[in-house]
C-alpha positions as CSV (number, residue, x, y, z in Angstrom):
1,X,-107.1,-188.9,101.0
2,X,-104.2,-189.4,103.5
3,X,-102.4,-188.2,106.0
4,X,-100.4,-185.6,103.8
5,X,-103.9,-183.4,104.5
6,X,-105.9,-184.9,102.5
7,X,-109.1,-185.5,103.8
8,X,-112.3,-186.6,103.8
9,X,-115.1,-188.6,104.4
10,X,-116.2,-187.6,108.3
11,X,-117.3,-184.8,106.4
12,X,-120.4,-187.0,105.7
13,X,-121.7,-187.2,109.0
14,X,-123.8,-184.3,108.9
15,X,-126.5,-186.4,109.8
16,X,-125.3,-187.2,112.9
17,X,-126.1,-184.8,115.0
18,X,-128.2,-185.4,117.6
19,X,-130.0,-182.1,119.0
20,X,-129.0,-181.3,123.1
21,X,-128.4,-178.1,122.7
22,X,-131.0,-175.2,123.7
23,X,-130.9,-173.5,120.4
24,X,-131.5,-174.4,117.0
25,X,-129.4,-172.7,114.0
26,X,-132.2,-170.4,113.7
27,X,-130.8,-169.1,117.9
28,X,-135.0,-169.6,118.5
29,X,-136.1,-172.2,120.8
30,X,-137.1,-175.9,118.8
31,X,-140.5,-176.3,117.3
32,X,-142.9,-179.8,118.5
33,X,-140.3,-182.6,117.1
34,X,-142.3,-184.9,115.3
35,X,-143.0,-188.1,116.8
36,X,-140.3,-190.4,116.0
37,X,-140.9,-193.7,113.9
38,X,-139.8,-196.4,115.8
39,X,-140.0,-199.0,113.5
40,X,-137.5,-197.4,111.2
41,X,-134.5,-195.7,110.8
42,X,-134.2,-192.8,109.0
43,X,-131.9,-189.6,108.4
44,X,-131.9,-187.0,111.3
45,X,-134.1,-184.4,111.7
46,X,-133.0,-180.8,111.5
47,X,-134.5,-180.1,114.9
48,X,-132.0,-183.0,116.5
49,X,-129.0,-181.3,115.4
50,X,-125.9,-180.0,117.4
51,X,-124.9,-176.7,115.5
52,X,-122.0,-176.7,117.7
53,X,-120.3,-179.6,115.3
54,X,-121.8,-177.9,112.3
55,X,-119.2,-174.8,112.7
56,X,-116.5,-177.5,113.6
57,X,-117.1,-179.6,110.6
58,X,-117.4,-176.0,108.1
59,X,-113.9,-175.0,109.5
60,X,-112.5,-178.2,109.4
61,X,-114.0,-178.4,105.3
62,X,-112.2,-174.9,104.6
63,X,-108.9,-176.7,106.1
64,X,-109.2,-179.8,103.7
65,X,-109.5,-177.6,101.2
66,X,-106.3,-175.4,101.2
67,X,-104.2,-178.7,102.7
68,X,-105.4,-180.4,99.4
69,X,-104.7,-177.1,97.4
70,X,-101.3,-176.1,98.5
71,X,-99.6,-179.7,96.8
72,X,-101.7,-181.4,94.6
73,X,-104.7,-179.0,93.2
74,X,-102.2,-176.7,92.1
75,X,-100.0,-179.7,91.2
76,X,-97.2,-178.2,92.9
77,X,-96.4,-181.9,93.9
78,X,-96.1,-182.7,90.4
79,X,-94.1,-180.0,89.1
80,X,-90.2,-180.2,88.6
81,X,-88.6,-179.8,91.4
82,X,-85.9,-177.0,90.1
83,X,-88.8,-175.0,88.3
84,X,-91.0,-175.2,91.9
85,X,-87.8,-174.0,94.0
86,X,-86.7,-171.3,91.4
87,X,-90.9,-169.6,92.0
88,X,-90.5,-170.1,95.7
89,X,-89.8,-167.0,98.0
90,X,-90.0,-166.5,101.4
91,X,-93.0,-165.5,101.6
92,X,-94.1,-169.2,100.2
93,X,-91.6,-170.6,103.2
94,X,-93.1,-168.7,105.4
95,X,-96.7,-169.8,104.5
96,X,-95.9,-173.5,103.9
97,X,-94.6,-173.4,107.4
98,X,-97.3,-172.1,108.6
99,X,-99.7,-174.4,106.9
100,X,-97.4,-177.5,108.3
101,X,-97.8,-175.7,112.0
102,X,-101.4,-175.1,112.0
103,X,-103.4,-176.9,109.0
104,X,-101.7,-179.7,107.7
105,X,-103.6,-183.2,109.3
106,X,-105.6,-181.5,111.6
107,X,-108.7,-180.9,109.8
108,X,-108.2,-184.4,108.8
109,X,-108.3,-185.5,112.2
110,X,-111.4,-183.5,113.2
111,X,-112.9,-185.3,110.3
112,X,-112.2,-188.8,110.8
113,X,-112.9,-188.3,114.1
114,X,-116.7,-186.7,113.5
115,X,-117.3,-189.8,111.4
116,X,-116.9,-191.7,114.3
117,X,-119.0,-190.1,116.4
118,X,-121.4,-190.3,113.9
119,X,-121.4,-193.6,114.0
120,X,-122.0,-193.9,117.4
121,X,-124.8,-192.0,117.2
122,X,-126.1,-194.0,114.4
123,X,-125.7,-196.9,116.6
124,X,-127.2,-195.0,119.8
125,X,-130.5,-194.4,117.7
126,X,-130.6,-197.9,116.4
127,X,-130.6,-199.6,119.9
128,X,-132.8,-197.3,121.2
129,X,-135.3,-198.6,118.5
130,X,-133.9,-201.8,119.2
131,X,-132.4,-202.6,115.6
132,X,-128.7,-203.5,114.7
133,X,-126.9,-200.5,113.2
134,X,-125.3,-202.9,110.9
135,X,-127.4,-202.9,107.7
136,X,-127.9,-199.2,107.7
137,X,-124.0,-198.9,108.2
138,X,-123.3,-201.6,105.4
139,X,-125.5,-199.6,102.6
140,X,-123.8,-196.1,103.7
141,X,-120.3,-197.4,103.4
142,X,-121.8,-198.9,100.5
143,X,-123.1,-195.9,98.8
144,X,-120.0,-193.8,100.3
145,X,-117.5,-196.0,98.4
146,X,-119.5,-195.7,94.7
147,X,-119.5,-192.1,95.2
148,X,-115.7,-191.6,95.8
149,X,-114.9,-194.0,93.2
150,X,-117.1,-191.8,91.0
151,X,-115.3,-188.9,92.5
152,X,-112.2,-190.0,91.3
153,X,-113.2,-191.3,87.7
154,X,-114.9,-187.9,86.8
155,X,-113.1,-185.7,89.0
156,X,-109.8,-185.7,91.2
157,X,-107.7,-188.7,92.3
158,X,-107.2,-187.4,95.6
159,X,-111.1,-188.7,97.0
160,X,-110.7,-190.2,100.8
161,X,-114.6,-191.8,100.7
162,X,-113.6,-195.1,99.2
163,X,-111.2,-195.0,101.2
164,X,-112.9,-194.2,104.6
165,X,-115.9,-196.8,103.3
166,X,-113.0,-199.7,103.6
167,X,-112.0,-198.9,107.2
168,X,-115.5,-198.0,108.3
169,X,-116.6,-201.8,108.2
170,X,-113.8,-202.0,111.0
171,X,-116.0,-200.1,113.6
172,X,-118.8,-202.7,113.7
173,X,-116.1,-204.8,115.1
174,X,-115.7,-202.3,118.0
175,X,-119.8,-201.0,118.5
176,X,-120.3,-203.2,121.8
177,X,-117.1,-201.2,123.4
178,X,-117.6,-198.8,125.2
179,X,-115.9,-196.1,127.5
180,X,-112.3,-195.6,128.0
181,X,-111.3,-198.9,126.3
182,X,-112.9,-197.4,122.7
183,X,-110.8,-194.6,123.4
184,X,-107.7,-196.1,124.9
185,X,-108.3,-198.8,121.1
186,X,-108.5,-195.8,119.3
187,X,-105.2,-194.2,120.4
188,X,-103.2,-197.8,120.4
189,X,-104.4,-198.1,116.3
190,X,-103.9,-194.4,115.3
191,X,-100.6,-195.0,117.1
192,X,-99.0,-198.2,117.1
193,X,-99.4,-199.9,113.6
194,X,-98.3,-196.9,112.2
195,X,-94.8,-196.6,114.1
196,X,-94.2,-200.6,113.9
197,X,-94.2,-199.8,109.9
198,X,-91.6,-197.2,109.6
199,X,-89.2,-198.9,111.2
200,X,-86.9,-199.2,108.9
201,X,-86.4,-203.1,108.5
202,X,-89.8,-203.7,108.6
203,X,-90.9,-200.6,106.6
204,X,-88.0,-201.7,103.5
205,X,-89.5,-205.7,103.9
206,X,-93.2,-203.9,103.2
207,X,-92.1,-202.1,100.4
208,X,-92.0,-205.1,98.1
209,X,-95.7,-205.4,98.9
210,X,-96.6,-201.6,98.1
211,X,-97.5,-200.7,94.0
212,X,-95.3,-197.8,92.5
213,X,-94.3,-196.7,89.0
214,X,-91.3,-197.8,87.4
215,X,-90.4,-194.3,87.0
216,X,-91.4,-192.5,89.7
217,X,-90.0,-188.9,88.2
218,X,-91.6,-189.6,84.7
219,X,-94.4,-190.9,86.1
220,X,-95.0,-187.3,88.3
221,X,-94.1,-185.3,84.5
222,X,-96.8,-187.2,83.2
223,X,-99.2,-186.1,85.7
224,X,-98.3,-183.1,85.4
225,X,-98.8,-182.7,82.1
226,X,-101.9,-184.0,82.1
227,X,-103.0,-181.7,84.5
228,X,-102.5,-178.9,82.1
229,X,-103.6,-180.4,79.5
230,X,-106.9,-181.5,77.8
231,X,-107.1,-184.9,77.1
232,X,-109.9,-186.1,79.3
233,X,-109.1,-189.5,79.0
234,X,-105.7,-189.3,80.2
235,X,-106.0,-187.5,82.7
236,X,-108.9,-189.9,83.7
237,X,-106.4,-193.1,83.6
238,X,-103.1,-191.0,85.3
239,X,-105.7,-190.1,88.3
240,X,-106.5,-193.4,89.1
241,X,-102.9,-194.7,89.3
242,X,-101.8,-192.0,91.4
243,X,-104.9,-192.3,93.7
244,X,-103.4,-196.6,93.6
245,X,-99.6,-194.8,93.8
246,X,-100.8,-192.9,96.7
247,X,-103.3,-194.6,98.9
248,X,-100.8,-198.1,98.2
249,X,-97.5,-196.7,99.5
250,X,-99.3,-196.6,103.4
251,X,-102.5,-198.8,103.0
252,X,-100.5,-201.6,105.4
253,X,-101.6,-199.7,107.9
254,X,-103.7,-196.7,106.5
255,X,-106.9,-198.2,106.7
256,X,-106.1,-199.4,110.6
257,X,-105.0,-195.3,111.6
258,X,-108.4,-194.3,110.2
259,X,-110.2,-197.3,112.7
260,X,-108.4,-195.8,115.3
261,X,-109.4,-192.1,114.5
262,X,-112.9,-193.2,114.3
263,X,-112.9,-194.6,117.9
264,X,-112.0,-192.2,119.2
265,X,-114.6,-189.8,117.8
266,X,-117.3,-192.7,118.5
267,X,-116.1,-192.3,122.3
268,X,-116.8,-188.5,121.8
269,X,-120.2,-190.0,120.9
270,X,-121.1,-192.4,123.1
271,X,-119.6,-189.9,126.0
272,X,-121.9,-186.9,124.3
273,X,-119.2,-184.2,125.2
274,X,-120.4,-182.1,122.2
275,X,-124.0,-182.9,122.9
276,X,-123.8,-181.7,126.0
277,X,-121.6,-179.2,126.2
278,X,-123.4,-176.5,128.1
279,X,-122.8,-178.8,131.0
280,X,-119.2,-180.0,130.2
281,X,-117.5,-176.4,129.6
282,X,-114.9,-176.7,132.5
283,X,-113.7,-180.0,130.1
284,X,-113.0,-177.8,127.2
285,X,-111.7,-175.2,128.7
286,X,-108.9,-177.7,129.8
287,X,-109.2,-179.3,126.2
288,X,-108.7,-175.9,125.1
289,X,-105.3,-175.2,127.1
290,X,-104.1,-178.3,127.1
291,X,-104.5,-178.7,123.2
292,X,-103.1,-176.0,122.0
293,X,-100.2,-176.0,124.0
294,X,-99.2,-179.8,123.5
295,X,-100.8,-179.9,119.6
296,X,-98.7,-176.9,118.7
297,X,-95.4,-178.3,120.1
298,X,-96.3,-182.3,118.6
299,X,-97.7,-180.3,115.3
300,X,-94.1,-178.4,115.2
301,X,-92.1,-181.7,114.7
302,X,-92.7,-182.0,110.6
303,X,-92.7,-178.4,109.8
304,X,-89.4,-178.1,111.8
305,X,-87.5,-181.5,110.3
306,X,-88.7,-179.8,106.9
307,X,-87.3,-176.7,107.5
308,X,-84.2,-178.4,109.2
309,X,-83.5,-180.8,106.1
310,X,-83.8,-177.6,103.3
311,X,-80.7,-176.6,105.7
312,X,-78.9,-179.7,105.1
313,X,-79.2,-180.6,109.2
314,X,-79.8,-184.5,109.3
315,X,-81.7,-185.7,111.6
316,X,-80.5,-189.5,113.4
317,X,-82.8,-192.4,112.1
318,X,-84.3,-193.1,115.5
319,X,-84.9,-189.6,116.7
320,X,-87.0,-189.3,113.7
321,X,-88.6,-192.8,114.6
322,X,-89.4,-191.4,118.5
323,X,-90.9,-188.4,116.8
324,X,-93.3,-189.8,114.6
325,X,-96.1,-191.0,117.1
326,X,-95.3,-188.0,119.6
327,X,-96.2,-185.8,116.1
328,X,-99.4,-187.6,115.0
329,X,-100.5,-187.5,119.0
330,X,-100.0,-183.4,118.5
331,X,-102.1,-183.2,115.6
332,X,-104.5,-184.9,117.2
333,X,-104.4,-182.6,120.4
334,X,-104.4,-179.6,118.2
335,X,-107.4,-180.4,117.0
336,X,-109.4,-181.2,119.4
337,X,-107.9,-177.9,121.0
338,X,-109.6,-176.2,117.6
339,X,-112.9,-178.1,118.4
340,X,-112.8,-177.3,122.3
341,X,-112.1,-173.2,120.9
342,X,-115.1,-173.7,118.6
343,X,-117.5,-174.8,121.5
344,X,-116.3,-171.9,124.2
345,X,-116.4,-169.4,121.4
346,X,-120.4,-170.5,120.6
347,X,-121.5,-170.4,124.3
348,X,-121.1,-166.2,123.6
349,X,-124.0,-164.9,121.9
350,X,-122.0,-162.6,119.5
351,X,-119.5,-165.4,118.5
352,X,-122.5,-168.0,118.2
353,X,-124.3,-165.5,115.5
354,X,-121.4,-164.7,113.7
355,X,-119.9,-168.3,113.6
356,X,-123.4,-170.0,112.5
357,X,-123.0,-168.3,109.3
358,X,-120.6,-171.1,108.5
359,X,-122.9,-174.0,109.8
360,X,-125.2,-174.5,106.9
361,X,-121.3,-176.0,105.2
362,X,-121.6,-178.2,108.1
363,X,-124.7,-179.4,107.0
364,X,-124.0,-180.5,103.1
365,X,-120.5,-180.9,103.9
366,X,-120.5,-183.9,101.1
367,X,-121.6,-181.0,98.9
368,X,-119.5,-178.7,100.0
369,X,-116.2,-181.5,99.9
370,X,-117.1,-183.1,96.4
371,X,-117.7,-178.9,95.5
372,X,-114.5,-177.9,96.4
373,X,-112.6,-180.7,93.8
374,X,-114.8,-179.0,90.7
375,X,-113.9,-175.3,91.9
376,X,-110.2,-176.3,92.2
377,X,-109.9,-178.3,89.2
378,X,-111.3,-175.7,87.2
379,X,-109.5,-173.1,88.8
380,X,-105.7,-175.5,88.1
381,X,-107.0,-177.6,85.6
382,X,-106.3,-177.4,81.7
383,X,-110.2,-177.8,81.5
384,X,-110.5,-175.0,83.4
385,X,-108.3,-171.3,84.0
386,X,-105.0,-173.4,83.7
387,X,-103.5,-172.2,86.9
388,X,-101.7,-174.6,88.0
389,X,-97.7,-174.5,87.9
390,X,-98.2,-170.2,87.0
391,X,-98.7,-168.9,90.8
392,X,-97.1,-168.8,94.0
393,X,-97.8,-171.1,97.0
394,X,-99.2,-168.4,99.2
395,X,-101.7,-167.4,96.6
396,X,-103.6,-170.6,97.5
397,X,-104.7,-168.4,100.5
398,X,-106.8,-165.8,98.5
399,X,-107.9,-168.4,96.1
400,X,-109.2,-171.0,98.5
401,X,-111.1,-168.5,101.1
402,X,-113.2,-167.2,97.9
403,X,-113.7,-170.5,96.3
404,X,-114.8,-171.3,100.5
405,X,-117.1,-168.2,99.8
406,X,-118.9,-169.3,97.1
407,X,-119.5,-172.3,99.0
408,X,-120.9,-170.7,102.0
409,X,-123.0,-168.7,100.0
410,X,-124.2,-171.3,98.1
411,X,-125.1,-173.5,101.1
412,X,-127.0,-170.8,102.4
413,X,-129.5,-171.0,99.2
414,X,-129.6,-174.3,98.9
415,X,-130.9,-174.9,103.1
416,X,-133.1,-172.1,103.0
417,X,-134.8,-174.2,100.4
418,X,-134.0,-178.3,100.6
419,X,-133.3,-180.4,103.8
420,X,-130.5,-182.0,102.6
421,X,-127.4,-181.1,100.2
422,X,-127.7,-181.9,96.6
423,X,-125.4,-184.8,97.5
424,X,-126.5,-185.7,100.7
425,X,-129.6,-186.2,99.3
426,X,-127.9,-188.7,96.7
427,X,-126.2,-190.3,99.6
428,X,-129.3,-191.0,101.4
429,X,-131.4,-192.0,98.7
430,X,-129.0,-194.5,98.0
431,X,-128.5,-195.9,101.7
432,X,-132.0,-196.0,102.0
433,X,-133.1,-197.6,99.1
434,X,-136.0,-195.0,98.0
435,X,-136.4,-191.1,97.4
436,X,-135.8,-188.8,100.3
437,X,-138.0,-186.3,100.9
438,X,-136.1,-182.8,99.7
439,X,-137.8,-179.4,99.2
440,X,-138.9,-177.8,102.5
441,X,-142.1,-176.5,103.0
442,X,-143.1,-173.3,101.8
443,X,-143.4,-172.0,105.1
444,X,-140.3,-173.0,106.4
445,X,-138.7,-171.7,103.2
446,X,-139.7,-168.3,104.1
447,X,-138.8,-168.6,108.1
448,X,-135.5,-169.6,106.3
C-alpha cells in the first residue's frame, strides 16, 4: 500500500532471479540448463535463480504481513480511539515500539527495491536477446494492475500492485541509465519530492487537491463496522474509498518515492551485488555494519516522536521537517543492513539449510502476499472468526507467524509439485498472452 508498512508489489519479482550462485535451492550442483530461446522472452528458469533473494524476499513477505496486521487487518486503525487506548497496556507499547523500530517500512523497502532489480534484469535478458524490455514490461504492469484492482474488489483495500503498476511505467524512462547516476536518481526521488511536500505551505496548498471524506471520524466508524459485519457489498464499496482515502492523501508524490525505490534496486541489478555475492562479501559485511548502525538510529526517529507526543512533548515544526528525509534514508539503510545479514548468514552451510526452508515463499511470493489478505481477513473479518477490535496489539505476533506457517508449509507443497505459484502462474499467463507450462515433471516431483 504505502509507506505506513503497507506493502507490496516487489514481491512479484520472483522471476527475477538470475542464477550466479554455485548452488541451487536443492544445496546440489545445477543440472544442463536448457538452451535458451533467443528469439523469445520468457519467465525464468528455476535453475537461473539466486536463492539468496528468495530468503530476503520470504522475510521481507512475513514483515508486510504483521506491518499490515498491527493497524488495519485487525482494524485497530478504525476503531475508536478511547475504546483502542482503554485495551492498550504496556506490553502493546512496548511491541508497537518495537514494530516502529525494526518492521515498520522496511520490508517495504526491500520490496520496492527487489522490483527494481527485477526489472533490470528483465531488461538485462532482453538486450542480451536484443529485444526492447518495453512490451513485456507494459503487459506485466498491465496484468499486475488487474490483479490488485481485483484484490481490492474481492478482498482488502489495502493492495499496493495497482499501485506499483502506475509508477512502474516510470522506470522505462530511466532503463538506458546506468551506474551511480540510477542510484544517485533513485535517492534524489525517494528523497526530495517527498520533503518538498510536507512543507507546510506547500503541503496545506496540496491539500485542496487530495480526496477525503466529509467526515473523516464517521467515515472510520463506518469502516469499522463494516469490517465486523457481513454485508459483502458494503464492505466491498467502504474498501475502495478508503484504498482512494488512503493512496490520495500522498499520491502527489507517492508514485515518484516508489520510482525512486525502484532505482535503486535496478542499480542493485545492473551492479549484480546479490548475484554475485560470493565475490562481493567484504561489501556486505560493511553494508551489514554500516546499516544497522545508521538504519537503527534514522528508523528510531518515528517510533521516538510517537512515543514523545503520547507524552505531550511537542516537537518544533522544522525539526520534524529535517527529520523526515534523515528517517526515510534510515529505513532504507536498515534494510539493506537486513538484506546484507541475509547474504553473510547463507554463505554458512548450517544457516544456508536452515534459512532455505523459507525460500520456496520467495518464490510464489504473489501467492504468498495475495494469501496473507484471505488468512487475515478471515481471521479479523465478520466473514470470518470476527477478531478484530477483541484482542490485544501484541497478539498480532502469534497470529501472524502461524498464519506465515501455513504459508511456508503450503509453499512447500505446491513447488515440490508446479513451477510457478498458483498466482504467478496467473500472472504470467496473462503477461504472456498464452498458458504457462505448470506441473513439473514426475521426476522432478519426486527429487522435490
Amino acid at each position: 500500500m504505502v509507506p505506513a508498512g503497507m506493502v507490496p508489489a516487489a514481491l512479484l519479482v520472483a522471476d527475477a532471479n538470475v542464477y550466479a550462485a554455485p548452488m541451487t535451492e536443492t544445496g546440489q550442483g545445477d543440472p544442463e540448463p536448457a538452451k535458451p530461446n533467443t528469439t523469445e522472452l520468457a519467465p525464468i528458469a528455476a535453475v537461473e535463480r539466486v536463492v539468496v533473494l528468495d530468503v530476503v524476499r520470504a522475510f521481507a513477505l512475513y514483515g508486510v504481513l504483521l506491518a499490515n496486521t498491527v493497524p488495519w487487518f485487525s482494524a485497530i486503525a478504525f476503531m475508536p480511539r478511547e475504546v483502542a487506548l482503554a485495551q492498550t497496556d504496556t506490553v502493546d507499547k512496548v511491541f508497537l515500539f518495537l514494530l516502529g523500530l525494526f518492521v515498520d517500512g522496511k520490508a517495504m523497502a526491500l520490496l520496492t527495491m527487489l522490483f527494481g532489480l527485477g526489472f533490470s534484469v528483465q531488461l538485462e535478458r532482453a538486450e542480451a536477446r536484443g529485444h526492447s524490455v518495453v512490451p513485456l514490461h507494459v503487459r506485466r504492469l498491465a496484468a499486475m494492475a488487474l490483479i490488485g484492482v481485483s484484490h481490492v474488489l474481492l478482498l482488502w483495500w489495502g493492495d499496493v500492485l495497482w499501485g506499483y503498476a502506475i509508477a512502474g511505467f516510470g522506470l522505462l524512462l530511466f532503463r538506458r541509465v546506468r551506474g551511480w547516476k540510477l542510484l544517485a536518481w533513485g535517492l534524489f526521488l525517494t528523497v526530495v519530492p517527498a520533503f518538498v511536500c510536507s512543507i507546510p505551505p506547500i503541503f496545506k496548498a496540496l491539500r485542496a487537491y487530495t480526496p477525503a471524506p466529509p467526515d473523516f471520524m464517521a467515515f472510520r466508524a463506518d469502516v469499522y463496522a463494516a469490517i465486523l459485519g457481513h454485508d459483502r457489498r458494503l464492505l466491498t464499496v467502504l474498501h475502495v474509498k478508503q484504498a482512494i482515502y488512503h493512496v490520495g492523501f500522498i499520491w502527489i508524490w507517492y508514485f515518484v518515492w516508489l520510482v525512486g525505490r525502484f532505482l535503486v534496486g535496478a542499480w542493485a541489478g545492473t551492479t549484480r551485488i546479490f548475484q554475485e555475492a560470493e565475490a562481493r562479501l567484504p561489501f556486505f559485511r560493511k553494508l551489514l555494519g554500516w546499516g544497522l548502525g545508521l538504519g537503527l538510529l534514522g528508523s528510531a526517529i518515528h517510533p521516538v516522536r510517537m512515543l514523545l507526543h503520547r507524552r505531550g512533548v511537542v516537537i518544533p515544526e522544522l525539526v520534524g521537517l529535517a527529520l523526515g528525509p534523515v528517517a526515510e534514508l534510515g529505513v532504507m539503510l536498515l534494510a539493506a543492513g537486513y538484506a546484507a545479514a541475509v547474504v553473510l548468514l547463507m554463505q554458512r552451510p548450517a544457516w544456508r539449510r536452515a534459512l532455505s526452508l523459507f525460500a520456496p515463499v520467495g518464490r510464489m511470493p504473489l501467492s504468498t502476499y495475495l494469501g496473507q489478505s484471505l488468512l487475515s481477513t478471515f481471521v479479523f473479518y465478520g466473514w470470518g472468526l470476527g477478531l478484530a477490535g477483541r484482542i490485544h496489539v501484541w497478539w498480532t505476533l502469534p497470529i501472524t507467524l502461524g498464519i506465515f506457517t501455513l504459508q511456508v508449509i503450503f509453499a512447500h507443497a505446491w513447488l515440490a509439485r508446479f513451477r510457478f505459484g498458483p498466482m504467478e502462474w496467473v500472472w504470467r499467463t496473462m503477461t504472456y498472452g498464452r498458458l504457462q507450462p505448470n506441473r513439473l515433471p514426475a521426476r522432478q516431483e519426486e527429487l522435490a
